[in-house]
Backbone of each chain as nested JSON, in Angstrom:
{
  "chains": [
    {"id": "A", "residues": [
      {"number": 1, "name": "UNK", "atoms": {"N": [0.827, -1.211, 0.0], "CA": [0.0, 0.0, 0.0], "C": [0.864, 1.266, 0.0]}},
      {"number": 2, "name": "UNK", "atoms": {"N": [1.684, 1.122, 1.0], "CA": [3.047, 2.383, 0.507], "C": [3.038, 2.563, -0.526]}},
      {"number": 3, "name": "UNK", "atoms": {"N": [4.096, 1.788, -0.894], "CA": [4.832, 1.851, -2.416], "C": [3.816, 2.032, -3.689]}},
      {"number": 4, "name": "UNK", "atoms": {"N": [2.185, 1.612, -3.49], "CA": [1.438, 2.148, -4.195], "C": [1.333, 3.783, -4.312]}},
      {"number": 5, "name": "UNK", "atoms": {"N": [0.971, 3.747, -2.879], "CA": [0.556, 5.241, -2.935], "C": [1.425, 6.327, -3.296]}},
      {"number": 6, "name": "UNK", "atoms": {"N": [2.907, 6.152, -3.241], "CA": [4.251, 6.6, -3.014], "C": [4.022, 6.934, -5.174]}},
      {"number": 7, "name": "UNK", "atoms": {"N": [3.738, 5.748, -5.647], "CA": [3.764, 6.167, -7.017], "C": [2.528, 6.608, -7.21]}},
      {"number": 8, "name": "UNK", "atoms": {"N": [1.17, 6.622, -6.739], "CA": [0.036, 7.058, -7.364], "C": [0.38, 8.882, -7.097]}},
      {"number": 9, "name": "UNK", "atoms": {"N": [1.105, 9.195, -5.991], "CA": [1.24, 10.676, -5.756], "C": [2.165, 11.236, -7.066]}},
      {"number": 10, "name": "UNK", "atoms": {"N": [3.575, 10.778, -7.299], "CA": [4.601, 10.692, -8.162], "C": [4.131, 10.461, -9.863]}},
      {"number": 11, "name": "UNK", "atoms": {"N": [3.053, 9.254, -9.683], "CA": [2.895, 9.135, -11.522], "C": [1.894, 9.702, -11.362]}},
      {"number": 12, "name": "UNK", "atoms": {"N": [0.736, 9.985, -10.607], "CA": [-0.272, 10.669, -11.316], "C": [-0.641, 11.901, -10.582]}},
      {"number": 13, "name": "UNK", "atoms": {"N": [-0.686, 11.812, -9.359], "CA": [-1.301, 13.547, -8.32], "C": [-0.854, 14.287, -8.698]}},
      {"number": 14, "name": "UNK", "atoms": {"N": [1.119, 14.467, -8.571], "CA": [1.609, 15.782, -8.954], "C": [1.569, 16.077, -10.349]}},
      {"number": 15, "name": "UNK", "atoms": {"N": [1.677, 15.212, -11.039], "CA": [1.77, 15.629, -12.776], "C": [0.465, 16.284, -12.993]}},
      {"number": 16, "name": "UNK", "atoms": {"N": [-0.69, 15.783, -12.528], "CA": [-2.018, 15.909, -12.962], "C": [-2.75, 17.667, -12.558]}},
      {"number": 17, "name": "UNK", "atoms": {"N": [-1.941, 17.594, -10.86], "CA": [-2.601, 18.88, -10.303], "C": [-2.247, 20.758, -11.038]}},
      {"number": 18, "name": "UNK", "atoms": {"N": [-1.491, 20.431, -11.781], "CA": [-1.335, 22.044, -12.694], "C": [-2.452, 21.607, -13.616]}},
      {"number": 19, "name": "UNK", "atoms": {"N": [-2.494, 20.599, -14.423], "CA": [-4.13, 20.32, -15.383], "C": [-5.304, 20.416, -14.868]}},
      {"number": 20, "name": "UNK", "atoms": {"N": [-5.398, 20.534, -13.405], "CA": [-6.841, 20.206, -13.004], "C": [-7.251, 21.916, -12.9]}},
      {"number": 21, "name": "UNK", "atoms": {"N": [-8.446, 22.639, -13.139], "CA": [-8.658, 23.999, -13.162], "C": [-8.512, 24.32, -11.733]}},
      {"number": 22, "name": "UNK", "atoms": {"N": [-8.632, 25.686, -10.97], "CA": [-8.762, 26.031, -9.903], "C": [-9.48, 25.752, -8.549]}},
      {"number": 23, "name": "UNK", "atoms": {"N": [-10.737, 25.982, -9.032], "CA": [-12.0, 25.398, -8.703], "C": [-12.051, 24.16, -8.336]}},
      {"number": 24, "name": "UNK", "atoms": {"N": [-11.695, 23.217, -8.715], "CA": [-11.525, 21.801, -8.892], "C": [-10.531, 21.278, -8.02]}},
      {"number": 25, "name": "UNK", "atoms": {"N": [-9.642, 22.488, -7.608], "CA": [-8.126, 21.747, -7.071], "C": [-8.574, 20.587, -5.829]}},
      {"number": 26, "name": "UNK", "atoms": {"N": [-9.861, 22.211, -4.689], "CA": [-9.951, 21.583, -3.313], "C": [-10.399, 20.076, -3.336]}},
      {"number": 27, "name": "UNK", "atoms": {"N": [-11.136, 19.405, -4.348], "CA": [-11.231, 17.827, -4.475], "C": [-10.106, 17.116, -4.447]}},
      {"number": 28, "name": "UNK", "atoms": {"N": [-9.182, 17.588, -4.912], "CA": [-7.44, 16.759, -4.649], "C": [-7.266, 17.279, -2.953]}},
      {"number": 29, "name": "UNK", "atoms": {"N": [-6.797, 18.195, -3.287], "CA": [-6.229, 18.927, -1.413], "C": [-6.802, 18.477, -0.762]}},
      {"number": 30, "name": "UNK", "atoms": {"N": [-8.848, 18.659, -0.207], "CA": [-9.089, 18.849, 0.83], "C": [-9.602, 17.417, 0.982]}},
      {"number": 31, "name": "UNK", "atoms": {"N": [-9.907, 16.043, 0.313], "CA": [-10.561, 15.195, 0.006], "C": [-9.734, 14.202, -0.404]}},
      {"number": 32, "name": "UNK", "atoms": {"N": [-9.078, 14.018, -1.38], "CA": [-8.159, 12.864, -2.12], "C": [-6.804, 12.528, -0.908]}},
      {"number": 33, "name": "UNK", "atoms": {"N": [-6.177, 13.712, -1.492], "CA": [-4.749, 13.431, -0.537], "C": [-4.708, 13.364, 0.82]}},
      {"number": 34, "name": "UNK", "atoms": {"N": [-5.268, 14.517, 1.928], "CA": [-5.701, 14.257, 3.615], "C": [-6.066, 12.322, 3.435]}},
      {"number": 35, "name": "UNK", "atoms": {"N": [-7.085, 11.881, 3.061], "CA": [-7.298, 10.34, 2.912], "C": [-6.215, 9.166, 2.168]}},
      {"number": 36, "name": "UNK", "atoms": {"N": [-5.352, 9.646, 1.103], "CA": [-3.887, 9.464, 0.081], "C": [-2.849, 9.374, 1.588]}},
      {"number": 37, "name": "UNK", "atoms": {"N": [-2.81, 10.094, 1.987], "CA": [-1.431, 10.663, 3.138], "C": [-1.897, 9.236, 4.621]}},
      {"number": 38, "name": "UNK", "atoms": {"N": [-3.351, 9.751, 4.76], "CA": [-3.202, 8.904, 5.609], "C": [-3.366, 7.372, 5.742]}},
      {"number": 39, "name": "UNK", "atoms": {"N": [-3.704, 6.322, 4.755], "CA": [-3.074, 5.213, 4.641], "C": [-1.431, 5.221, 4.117]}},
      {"number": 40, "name": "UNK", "atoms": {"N": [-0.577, 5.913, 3.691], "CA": [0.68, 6.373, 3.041], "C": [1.531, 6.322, 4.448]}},
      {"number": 41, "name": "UNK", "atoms": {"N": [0.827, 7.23, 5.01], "CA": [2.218, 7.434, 6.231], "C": [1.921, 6.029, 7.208]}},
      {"number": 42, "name": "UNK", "atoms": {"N": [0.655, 5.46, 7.689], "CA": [0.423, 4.542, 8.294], "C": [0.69, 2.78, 7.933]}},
      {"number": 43, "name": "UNK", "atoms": {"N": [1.048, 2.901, 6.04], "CA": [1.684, 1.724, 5.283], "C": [2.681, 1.972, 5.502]}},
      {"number": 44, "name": "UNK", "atoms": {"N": [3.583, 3.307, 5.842], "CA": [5.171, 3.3, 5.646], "C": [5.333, 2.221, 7.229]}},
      {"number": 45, "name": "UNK", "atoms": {"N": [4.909, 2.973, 8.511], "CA": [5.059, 2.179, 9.488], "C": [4.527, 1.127, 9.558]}},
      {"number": 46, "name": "UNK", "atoms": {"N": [3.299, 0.292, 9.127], "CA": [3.507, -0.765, 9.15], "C": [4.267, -1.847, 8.504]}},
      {"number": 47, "name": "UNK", "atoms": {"N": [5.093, -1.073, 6.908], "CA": [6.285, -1.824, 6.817], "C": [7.026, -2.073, 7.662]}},
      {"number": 48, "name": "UNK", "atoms": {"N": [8.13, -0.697, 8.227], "CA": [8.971, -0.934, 9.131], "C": [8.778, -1.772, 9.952]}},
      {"number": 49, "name": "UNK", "atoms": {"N": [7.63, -1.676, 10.803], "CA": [7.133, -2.613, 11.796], "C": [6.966, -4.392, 11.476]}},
      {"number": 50, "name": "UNK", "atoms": {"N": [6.441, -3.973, 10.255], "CA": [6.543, -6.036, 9.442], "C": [8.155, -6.843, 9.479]}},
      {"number": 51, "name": "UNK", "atoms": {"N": [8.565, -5.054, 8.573], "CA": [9.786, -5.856, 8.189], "C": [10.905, -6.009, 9.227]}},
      {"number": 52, "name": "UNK", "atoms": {"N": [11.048, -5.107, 10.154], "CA": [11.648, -6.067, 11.647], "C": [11.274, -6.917, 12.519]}},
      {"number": 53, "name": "UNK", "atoms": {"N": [10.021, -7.388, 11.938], "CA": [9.394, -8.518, 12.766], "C": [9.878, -9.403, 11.903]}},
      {"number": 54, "name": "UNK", "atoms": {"N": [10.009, -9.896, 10.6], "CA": [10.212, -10.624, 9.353], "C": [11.925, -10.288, 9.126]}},
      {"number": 55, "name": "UNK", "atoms": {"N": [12.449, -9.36, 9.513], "CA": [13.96, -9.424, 10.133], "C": [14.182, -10.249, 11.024]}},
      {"number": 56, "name": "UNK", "atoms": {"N": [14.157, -10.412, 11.936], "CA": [14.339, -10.684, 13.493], "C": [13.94, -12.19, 13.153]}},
      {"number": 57, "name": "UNK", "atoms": {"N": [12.785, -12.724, 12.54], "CA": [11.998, -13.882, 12.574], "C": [13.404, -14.889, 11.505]}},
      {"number": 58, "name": "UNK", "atoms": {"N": [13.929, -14.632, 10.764], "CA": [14.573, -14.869, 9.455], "C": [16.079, -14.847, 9.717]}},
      {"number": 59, "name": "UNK", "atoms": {"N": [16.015, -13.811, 11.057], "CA": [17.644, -13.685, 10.79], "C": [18.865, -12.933, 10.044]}},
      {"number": 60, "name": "UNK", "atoms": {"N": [17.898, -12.406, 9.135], "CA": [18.439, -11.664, 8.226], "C": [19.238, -10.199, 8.131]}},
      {"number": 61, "name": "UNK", "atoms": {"N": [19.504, -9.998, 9.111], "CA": [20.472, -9.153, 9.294], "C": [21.78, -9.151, 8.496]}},
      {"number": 62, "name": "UNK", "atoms": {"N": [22.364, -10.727, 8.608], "CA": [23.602, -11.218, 8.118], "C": [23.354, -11.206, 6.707]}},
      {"number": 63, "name": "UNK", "atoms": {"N": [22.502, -10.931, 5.889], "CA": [22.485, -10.913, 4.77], "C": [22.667, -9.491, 4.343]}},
      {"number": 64, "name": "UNK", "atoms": {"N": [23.75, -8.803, 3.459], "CA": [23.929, -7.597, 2.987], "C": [22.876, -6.5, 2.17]}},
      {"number": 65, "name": "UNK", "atoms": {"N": [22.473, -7.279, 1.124], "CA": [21.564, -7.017, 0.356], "C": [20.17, -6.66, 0.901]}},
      {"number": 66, "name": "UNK", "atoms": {"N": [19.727, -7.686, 2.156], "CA": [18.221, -7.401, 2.789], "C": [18.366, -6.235, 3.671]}},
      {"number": 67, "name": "UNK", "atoms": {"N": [19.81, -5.982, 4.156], "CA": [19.975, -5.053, 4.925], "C": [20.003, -3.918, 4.54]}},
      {"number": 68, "name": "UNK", "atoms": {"N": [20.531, -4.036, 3.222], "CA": [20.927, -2.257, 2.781], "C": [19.347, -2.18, 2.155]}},
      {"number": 69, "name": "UNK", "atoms": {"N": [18.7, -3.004, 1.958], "CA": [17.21, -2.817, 1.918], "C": [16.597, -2.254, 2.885]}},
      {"number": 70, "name": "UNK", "atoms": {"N": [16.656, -2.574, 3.724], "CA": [16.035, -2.293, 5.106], "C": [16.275, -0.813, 5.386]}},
      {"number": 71, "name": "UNK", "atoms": {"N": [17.753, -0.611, 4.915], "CA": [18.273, 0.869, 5.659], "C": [17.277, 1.689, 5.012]}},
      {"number": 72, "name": "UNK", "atoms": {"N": [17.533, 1.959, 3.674], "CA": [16.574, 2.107, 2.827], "C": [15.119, 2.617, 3.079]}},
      {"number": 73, "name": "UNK", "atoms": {"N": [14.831, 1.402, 3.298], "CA": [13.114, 1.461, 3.686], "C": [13.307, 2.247, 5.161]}},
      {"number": 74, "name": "UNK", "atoms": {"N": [14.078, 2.492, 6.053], "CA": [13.944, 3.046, 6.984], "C": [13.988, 4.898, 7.035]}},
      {"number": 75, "name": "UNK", "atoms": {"N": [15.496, 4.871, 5.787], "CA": [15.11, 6.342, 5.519], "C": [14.097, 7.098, 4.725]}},
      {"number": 76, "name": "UNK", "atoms": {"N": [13.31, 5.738, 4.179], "CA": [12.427, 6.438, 3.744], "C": [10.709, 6.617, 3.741]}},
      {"number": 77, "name": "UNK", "atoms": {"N": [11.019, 5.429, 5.227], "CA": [9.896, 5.84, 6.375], "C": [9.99, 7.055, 7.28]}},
      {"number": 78, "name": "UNK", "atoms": {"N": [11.353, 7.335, 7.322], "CA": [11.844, 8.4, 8.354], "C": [11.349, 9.907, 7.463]}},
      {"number": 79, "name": "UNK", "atoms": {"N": [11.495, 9.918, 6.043], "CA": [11.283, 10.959, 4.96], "C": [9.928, 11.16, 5.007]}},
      {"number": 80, "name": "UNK", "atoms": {"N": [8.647, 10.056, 5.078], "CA": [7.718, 10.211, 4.919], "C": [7.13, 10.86, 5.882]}},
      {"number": 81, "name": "UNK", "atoms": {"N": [7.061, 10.446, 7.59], "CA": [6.833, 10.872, 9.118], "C": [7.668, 12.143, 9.341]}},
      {"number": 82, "name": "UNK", "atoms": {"N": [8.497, 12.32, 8.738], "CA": [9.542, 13.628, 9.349], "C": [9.85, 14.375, 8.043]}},
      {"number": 83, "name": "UNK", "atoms": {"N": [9.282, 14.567, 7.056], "CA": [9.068, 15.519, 5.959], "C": [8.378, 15.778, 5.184]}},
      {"number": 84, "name": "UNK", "atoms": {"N": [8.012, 14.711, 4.602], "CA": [6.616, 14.546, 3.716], "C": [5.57, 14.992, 4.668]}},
      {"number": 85, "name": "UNK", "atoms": {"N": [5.343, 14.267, 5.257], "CA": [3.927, 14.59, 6.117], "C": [3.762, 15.978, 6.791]}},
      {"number": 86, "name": "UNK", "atoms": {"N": [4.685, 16.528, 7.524], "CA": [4.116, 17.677, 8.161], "C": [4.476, 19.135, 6.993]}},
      {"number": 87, "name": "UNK", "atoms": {"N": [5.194, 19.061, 6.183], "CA": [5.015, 19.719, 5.251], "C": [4.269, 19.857, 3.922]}},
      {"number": 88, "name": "UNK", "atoms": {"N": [3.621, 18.609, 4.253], "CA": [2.332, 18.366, 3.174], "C": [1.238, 18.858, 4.461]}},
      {"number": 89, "name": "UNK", "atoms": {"N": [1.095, 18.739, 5.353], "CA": [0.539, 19.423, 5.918], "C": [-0.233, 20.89, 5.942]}},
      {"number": 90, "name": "UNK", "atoms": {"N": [0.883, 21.574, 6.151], "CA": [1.258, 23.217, 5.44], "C": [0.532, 23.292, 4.385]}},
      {"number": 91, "name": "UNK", "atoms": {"N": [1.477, 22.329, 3.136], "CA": [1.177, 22.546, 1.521], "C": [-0.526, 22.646, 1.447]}},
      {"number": 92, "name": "UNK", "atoms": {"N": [-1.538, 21.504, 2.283], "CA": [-2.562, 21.515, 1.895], "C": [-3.416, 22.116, 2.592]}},
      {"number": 93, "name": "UNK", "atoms": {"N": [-3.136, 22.616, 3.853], "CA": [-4.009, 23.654, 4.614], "C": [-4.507, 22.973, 5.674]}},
      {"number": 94, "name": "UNK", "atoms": {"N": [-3.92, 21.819, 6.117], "CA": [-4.508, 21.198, 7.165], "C": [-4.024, 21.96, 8.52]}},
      {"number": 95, "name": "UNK", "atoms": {"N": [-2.851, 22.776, 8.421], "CA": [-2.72, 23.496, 9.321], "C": [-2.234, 24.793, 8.862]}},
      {"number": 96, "name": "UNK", "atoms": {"N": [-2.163, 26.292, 9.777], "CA": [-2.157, 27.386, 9.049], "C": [-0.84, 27.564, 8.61]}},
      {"number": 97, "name": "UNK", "atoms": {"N": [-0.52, 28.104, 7.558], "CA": [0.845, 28.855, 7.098], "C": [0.43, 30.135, 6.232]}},
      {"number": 98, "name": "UNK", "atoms": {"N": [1.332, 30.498, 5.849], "CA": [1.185, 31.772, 4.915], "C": [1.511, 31.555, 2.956]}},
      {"number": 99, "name": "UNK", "atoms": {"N": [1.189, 31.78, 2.426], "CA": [1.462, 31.304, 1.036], "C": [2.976, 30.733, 0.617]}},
      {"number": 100, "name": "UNK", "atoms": {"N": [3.757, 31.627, 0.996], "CA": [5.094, 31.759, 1.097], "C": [5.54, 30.389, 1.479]}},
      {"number": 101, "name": "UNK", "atoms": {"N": [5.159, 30.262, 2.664], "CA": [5.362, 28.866, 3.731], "C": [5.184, 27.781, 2.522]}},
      {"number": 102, "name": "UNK", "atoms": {"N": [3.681, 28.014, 2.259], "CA": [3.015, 26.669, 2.139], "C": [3.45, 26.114, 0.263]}},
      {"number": 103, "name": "UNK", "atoms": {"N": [4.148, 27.468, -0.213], "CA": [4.425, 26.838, -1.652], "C": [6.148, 25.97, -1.2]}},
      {"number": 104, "name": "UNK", "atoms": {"N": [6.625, 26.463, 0.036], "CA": [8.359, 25.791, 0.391], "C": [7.528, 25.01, 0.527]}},
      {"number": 105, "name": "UNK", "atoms": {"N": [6.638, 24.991, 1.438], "CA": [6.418, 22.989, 2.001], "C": [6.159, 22.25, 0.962]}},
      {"number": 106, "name": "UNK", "atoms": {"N": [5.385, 22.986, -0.072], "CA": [4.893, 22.098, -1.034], "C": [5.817, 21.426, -2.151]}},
      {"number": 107, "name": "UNK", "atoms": {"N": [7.52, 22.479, -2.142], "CA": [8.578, 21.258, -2.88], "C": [9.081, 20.879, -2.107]}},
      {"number": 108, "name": "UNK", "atoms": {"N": [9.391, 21.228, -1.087], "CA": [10.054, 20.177, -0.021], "C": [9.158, 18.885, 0.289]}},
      {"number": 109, "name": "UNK", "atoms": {"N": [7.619, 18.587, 0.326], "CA": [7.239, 17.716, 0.114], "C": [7.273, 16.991, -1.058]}},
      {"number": 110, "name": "UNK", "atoms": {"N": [7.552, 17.461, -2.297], "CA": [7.823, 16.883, -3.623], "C": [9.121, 16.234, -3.934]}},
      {"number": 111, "name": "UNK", "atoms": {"N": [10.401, 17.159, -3.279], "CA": [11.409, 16.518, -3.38], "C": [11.588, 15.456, -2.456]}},
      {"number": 112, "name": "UNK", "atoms": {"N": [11.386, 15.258, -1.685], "CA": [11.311, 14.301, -0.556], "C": [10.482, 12.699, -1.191]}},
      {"number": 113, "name": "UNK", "atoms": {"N": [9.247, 13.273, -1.72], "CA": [8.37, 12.109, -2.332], "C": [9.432, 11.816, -3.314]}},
      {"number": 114, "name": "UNK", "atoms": {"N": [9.936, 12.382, -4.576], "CA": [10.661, 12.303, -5.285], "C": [11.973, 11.277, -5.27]}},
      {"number": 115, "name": "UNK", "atoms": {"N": [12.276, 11.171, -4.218], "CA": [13.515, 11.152, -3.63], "C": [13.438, 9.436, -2.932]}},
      {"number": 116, "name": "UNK", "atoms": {"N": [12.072, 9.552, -2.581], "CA": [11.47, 8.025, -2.251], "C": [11.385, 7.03, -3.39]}},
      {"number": 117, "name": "UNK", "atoms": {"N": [10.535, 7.933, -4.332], "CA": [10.552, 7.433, -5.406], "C": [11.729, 6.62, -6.291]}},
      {"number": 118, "name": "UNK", "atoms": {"N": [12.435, 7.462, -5.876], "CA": [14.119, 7.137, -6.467], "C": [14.486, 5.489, -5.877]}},
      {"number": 119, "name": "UNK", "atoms": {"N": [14.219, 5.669, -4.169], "CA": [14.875, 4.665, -3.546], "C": [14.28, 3.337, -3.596]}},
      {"number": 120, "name": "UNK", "atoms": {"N": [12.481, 3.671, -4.013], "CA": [12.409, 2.601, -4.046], "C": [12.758, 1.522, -4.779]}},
      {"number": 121, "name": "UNK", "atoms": {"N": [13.43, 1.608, -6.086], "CA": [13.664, 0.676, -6.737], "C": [14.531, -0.106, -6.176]}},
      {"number": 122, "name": "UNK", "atoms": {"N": [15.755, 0.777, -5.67], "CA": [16.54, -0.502, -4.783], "C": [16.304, -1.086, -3.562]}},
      {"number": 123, "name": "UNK", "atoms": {"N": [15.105, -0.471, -3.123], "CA": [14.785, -0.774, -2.106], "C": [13.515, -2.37, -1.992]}},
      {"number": 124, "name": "UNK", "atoms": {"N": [13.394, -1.866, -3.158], "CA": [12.494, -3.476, -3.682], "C": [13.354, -4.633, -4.088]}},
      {"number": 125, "name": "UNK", "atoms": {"N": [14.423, -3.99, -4.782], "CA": [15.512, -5.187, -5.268], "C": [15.896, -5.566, -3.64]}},
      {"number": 126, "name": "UNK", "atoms": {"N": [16.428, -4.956, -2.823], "CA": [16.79, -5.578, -1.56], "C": [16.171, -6.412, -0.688]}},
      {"number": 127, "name": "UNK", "atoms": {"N": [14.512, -5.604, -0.875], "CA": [13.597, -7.056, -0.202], "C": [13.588, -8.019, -0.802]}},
      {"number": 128, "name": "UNK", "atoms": {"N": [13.255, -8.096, -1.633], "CA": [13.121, -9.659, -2.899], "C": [14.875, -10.428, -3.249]}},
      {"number": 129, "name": "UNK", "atoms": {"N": [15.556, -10.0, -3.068], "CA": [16.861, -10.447, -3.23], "C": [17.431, -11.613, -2.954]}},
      {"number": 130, "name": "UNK", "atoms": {"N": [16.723, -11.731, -1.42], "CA": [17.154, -13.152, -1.051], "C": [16.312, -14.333, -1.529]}},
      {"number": 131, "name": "UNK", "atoms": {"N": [15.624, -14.034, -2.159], "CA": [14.386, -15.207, -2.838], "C": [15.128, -15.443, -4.4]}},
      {"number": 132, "name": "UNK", "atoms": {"N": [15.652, -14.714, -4.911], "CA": [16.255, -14.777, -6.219], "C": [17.133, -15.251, -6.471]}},
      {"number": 133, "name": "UNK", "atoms": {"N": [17.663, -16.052, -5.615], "CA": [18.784, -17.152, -6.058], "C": [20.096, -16.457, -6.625]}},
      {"number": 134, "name": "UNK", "atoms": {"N": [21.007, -16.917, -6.375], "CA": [22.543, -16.391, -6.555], "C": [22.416, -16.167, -8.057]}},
      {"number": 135, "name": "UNK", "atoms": {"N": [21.899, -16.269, -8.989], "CA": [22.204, -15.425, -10.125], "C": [21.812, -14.337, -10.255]}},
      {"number": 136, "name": "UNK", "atoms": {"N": [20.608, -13.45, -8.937], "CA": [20.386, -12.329, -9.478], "C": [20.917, -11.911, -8.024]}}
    ]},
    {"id": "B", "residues": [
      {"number": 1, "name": "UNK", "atoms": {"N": [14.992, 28.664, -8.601], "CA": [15.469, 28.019, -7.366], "C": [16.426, 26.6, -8.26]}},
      {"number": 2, "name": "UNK", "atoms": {"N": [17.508, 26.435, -7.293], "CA": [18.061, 25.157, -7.927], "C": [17.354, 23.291, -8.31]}},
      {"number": 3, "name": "UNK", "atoms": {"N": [17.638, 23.534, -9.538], "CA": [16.994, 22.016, -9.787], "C": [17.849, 20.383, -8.944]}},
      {"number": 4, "name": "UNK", "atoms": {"N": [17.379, 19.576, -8.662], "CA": [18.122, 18.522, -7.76], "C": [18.038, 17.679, -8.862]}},
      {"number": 5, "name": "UNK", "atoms": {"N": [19.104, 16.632, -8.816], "CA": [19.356, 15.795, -10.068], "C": [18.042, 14.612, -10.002]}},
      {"number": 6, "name": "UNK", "atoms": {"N": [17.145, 14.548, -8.522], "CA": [16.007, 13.325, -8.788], "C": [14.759, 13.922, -8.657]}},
      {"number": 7, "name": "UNK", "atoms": {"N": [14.906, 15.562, -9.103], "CA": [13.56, 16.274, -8.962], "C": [13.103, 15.845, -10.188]}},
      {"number": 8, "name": "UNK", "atoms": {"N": [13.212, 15.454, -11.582], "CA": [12.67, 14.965, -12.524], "C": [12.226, 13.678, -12.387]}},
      {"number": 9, "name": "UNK", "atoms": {"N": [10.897, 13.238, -12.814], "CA": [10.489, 11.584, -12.492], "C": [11.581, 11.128, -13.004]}},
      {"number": 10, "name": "UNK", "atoms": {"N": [11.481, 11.068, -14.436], "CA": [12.362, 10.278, -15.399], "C": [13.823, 9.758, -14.903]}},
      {"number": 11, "name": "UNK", "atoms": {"N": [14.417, 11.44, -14.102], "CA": [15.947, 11.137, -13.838], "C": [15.991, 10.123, -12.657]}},
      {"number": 12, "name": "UNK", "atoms": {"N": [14.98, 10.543, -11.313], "CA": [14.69, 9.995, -10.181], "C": [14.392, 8.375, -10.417]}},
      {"number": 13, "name": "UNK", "atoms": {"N": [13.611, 7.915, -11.813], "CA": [13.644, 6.531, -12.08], "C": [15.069, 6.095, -12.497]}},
      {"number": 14, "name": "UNK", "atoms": {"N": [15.587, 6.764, -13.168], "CA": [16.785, 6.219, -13.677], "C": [18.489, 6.223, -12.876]}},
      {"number": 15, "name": "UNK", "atoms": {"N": [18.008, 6.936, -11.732], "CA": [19.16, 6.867, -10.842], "C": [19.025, 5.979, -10.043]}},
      {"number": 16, "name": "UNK", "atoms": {"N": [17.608, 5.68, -9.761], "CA": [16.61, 4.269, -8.799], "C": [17.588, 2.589, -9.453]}},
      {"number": 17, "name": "UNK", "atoms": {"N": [17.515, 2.851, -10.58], "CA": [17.311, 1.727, -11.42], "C": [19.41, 1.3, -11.263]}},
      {"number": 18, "name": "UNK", "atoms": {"N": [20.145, 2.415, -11.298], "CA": [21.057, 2.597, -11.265], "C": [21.348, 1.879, -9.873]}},
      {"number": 19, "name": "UNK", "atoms": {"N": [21.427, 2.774, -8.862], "CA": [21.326, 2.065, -7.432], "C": [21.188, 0.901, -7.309]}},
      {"number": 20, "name": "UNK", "atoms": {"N": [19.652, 0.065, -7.76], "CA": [19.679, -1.119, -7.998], "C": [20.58, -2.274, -8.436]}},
      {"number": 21, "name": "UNK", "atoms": {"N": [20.913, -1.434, -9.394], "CA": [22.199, -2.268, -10.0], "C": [23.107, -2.624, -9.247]}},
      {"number": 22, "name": "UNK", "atoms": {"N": [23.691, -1.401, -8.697], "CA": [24.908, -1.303, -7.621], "C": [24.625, -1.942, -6.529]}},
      {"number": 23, "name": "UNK", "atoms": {"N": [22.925, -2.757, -5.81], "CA": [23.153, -3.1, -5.186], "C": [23.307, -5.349, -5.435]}},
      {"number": 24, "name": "UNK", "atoms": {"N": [22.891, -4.913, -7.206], "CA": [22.944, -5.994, -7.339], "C": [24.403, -6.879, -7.558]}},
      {"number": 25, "name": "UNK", "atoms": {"N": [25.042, -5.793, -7.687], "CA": [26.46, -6.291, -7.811], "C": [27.016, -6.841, -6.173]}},
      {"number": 26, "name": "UNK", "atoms": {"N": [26.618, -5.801, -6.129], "CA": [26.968, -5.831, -3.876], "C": [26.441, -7.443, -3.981]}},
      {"number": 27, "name": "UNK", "atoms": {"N": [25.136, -7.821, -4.023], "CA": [24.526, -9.15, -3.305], "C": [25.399, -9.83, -4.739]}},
      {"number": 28, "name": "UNK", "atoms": {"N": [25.828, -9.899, -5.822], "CA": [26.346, -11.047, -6.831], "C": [27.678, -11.412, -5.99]}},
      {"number": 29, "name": "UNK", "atoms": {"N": [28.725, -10.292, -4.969], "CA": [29.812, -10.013, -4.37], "C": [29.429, -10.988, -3.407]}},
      {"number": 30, "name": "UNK", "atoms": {"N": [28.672, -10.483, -2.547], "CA": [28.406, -11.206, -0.833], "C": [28.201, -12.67, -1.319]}},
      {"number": 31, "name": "UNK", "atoms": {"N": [27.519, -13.277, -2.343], "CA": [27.139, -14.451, -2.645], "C": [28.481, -15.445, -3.413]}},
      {"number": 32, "name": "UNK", "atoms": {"N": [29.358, -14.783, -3.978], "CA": [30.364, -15.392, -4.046], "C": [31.155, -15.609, -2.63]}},
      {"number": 33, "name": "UNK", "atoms": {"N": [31.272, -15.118, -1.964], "CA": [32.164, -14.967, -0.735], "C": [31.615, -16.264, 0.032]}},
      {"number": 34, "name": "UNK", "atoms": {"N": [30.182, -16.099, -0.118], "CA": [29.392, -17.35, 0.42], "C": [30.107, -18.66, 0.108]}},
      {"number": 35, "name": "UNK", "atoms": {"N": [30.318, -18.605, -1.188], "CA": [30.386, -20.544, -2.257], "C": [31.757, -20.479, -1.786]}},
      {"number": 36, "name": "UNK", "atoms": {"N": [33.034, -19.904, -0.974], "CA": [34.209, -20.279, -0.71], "C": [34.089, -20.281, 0.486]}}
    ]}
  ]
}
């Protein structure tokens, strides 16, 4: 559900929201994303939370690849709870700022999503890694 | 304002994909070390 939502914001919210007219925006802002954000930030922690239970259970620490996965997924649970979120906050008016404020929060929440976006690819190769057998 | 090299989807996929790689070499590395 993360990693869904992580690309439904990335391939379709931000590209889409300069096309959508004015009028129209508050259906994304006040409606889509507040409900988008909050299964998003609550899938990021229940990864973390799975995947050190499914660490710990497995052992897998000693494995390089699941680990630098893990780190991974951690900074970019840490990105979502400690940047994304309270500056998407701002961006969408769930709490007050001033225009100024709320257009910084709104790339600092983009680069940040952005930036997830990036990691997840290796961050998927690292979970699945140990299932793929020594040729991949 | 300054552009960041993974503020573009496209670049941000393709540095992803990159990484990947690098970490696939890492686990092709650790897995030889294994078979000796």
């Amino acid at each position: 559900m993360w990693i869904g939502l992580l690309y439904y914001f990335n391939f379709v919210q931000i590209p889409s929201m300069p096309k959508i007219p004015d009028e129209q925006k508050p259906a994304v802002s006040k409606v889509i994303a507040p409900t988008a954000l909050f299964f998003f930030r609550w899938g990021a922690a229940s990864t973390v939370l799975f995947g050190l239970i499914t660490m710990t259970y497995n052992q897998s620490w000693n494995n390089i690849p699941v680990s630098i996965g893990m780190l991974l997924g951690l900074i970019m649970a840490y990105n979502v709870w400690f940047i994304i979120w309270p500056n998407q906050q701002k961006a969408l008016g769930l709490v007050d700022a001033d225009p100024d404020t709320k257009k910084k929060a709104a790339r600092m929440a983009m680069l940040a999503s952005r930036f997830n976006t990036m990691l997840s690819i290796p961050m998927l190769y690292g979970m699945v890694s140990a299932h793929l057998g020594q040729s991949w | 304002m300054k552009k960041l090299p993974w503020e573009n989807l496209h670049a941000a996929l393709g540095i992803g994909v990159v990484l990947a790689i690098i970490l696939l070499i890492i686990a092709g590395h650790y897995s030889q070390l294994g078979d000796k």
